[in-house]
C-alpha positions as MATLAB code, in Angstrom:
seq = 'XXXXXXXXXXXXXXXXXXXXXXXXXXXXXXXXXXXXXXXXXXXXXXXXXXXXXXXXXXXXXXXXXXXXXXXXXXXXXXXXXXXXXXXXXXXXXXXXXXXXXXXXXXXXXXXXXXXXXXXXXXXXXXXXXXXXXXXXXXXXXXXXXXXXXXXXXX';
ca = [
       1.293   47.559  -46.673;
      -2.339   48.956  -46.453;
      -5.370   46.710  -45.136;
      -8.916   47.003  -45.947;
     -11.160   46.694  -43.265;
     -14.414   47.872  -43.092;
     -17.160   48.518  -40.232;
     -19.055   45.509  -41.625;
     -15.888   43.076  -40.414;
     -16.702   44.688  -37.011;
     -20.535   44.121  -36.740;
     -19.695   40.335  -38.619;
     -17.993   39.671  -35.362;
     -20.784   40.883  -33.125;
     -23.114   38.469  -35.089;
     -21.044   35.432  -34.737;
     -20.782   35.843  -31.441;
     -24.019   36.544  -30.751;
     -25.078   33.336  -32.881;
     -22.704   30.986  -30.882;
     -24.841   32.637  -27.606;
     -28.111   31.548  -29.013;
     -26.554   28.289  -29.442;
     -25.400   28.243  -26.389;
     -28.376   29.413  -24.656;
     -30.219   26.338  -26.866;
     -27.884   23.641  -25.540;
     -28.008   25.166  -22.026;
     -31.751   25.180  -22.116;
     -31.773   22.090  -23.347;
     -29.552   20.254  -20.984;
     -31.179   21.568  -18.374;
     -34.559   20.417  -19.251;
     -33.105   17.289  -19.980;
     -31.594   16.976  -16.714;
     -35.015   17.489  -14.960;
     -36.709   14.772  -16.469;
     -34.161   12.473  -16.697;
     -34.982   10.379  -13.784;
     -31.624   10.569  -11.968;
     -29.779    9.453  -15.370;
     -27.750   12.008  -16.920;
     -24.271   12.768  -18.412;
     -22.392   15.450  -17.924;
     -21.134   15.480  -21.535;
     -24.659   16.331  -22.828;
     -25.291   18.530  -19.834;
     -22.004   20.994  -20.673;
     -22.487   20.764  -24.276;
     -23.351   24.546  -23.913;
     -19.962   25.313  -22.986;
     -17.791   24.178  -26.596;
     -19.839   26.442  -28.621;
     -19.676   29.572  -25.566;
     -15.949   29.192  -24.980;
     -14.739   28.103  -28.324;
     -17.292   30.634  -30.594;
     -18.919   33.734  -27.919;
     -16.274   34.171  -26.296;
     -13.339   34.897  -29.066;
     -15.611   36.797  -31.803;
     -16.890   38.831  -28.456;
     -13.578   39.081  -27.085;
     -12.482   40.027  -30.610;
     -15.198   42.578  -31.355;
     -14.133   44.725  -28.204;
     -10.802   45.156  -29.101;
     -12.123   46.392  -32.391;
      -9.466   43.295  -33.961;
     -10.750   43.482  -37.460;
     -10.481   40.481  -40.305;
      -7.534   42.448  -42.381;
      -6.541   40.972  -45.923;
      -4.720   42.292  -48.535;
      -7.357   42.344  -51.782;
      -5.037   41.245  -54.820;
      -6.489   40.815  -58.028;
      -7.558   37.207  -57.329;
      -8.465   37.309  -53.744;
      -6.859   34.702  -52.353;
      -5.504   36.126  -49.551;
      -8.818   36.652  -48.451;
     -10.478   33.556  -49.382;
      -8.033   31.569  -47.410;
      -9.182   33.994  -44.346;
     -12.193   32.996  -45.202;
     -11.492   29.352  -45.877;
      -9.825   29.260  -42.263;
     -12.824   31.396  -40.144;
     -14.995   28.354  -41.942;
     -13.185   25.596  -40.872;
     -12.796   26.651  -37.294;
     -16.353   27.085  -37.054;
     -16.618   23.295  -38.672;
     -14.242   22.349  -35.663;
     -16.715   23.751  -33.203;
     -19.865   22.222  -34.655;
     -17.655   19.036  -34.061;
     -16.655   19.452  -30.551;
     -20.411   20.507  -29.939;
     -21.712   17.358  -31.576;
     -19.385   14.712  -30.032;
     -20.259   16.249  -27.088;
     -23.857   15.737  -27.527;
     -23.269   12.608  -29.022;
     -21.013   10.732  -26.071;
     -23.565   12.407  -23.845;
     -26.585   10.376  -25.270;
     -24.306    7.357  -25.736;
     -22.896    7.259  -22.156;
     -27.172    7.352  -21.300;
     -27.429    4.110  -22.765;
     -24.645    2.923  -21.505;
     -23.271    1.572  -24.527;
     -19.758    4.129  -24.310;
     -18.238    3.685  -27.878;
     -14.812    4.315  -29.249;
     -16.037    5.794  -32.263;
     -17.090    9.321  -30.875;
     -13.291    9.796  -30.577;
     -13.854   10.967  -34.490;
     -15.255   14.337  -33.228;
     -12.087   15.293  -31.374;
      -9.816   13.734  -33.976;
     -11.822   15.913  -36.680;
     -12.055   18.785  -34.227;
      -8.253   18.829  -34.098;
      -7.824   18.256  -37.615;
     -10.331   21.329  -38.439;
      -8.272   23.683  -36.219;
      -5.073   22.599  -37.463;
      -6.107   23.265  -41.051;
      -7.864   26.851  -39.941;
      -4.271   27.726  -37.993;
      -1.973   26.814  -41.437;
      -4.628   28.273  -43.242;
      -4.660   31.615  -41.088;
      -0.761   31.227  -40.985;
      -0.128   30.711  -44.887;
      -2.401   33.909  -45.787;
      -0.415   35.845  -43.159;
       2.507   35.236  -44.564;
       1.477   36.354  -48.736;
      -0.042   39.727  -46.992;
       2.869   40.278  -45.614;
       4.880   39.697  -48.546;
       2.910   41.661  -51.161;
       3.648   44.593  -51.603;
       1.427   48.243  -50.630;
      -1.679   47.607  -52.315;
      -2.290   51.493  -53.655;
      -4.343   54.304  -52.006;
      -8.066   54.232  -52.598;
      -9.425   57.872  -53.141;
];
C-alpha cells in the first residue's frame, strides 16, 4: 500500500495548532481581564475556558507536527477515503468549538447565578462530535487498508 503525503499536510498541522494558540491566548486574555474587573464574582468555567481549545487543539496538531505524523489517505478515484479524513479532522474540531463554548457559556451562567441544565448539550454534543470523528477516522482506516497498492507516481 503506498500513501500520499505531502509537506503541505505537515505545515497544515503547524497552522492548526498555531490557530488553537491564538485562541487560546484570546480566551486566556480574556478571562483574565475579566477576572480583574469582576468585582470578586467570577467562575472558574469562564476563567479556564483557555484550556479546551490548548489541550484538546495546540497540543495534539503540535504534538503531531513534531513527530512529523502526517494525514495519510489512499487517493482512489472518488476520494472518499480522504474525504472521510477530512470529514472526521472537521468534526473533532466542531467538538472543540463545543467544549470551548459550554465552557464559556456555564461560566457566564454560573455569574448570574441562574446554573441551568441545558448547557449539558455542549458535552453531550462534544461527545457525540468525537464519537463520530473516531468511527469516522476508524471506517477510512479500515478501506485504506483494504485497497489495494495504489500505483507508483513517476
Amino acid at each position: 500500500m503506498t500513501l500520499y503525503t505531502s509537506e503541505s499536510e505537515n505545515i497544515k498541522d503547524i497552522r492548526t495548532a498555531l490557530i488553537y494558540l491564538i485562541i487560546s491566548m484570546f480566551l486566556a486574555a480574556a478571562g483574565a481581564v475579566y477576572e480583574h474587573f469582576s468585582f470578586g464574582v467570577y467562575s472558574y468555567y469562564m476563567i479556564y475556558a483557555f484550556a479546551v481549545p490548548l489541550v484538546g487543539g495546540t497540543l495534539p496538531f503540535m504534538l503531531r507536527y513534531m513527530r512529523g505524523v502526517k494525514q495519510s489517505g489512499y487517493h482512489c478515484e472518488k476520494h472518499i477515503s480522504t474525504a472521510k479524513q477530512y470529514l472526521s479532522a472537521e468534526l473533532y474540531h466542531a467538538a472543540i468549538v463545543s467544549l470551548t463554548v459550554g465552557s464559556i457559556i456555564q461560566g457566564i451562567l454560573a455569574i448570574c447565578g441562574r446554573p441551568n441544565s441545558l448547557t449539558l448539550g455542549y458535552l453531550i454534543a462534544a461527545a457525540v462530535l468525537l464519537a463520530a470523528s473516531a468511527a469516522l477516522k476508524i471506517i477510512s482506516r479500515a478501506e485504506i487498508s483494504k485497497h489495494p497498492a495504489a500505483p507508483e507516481r513517476s
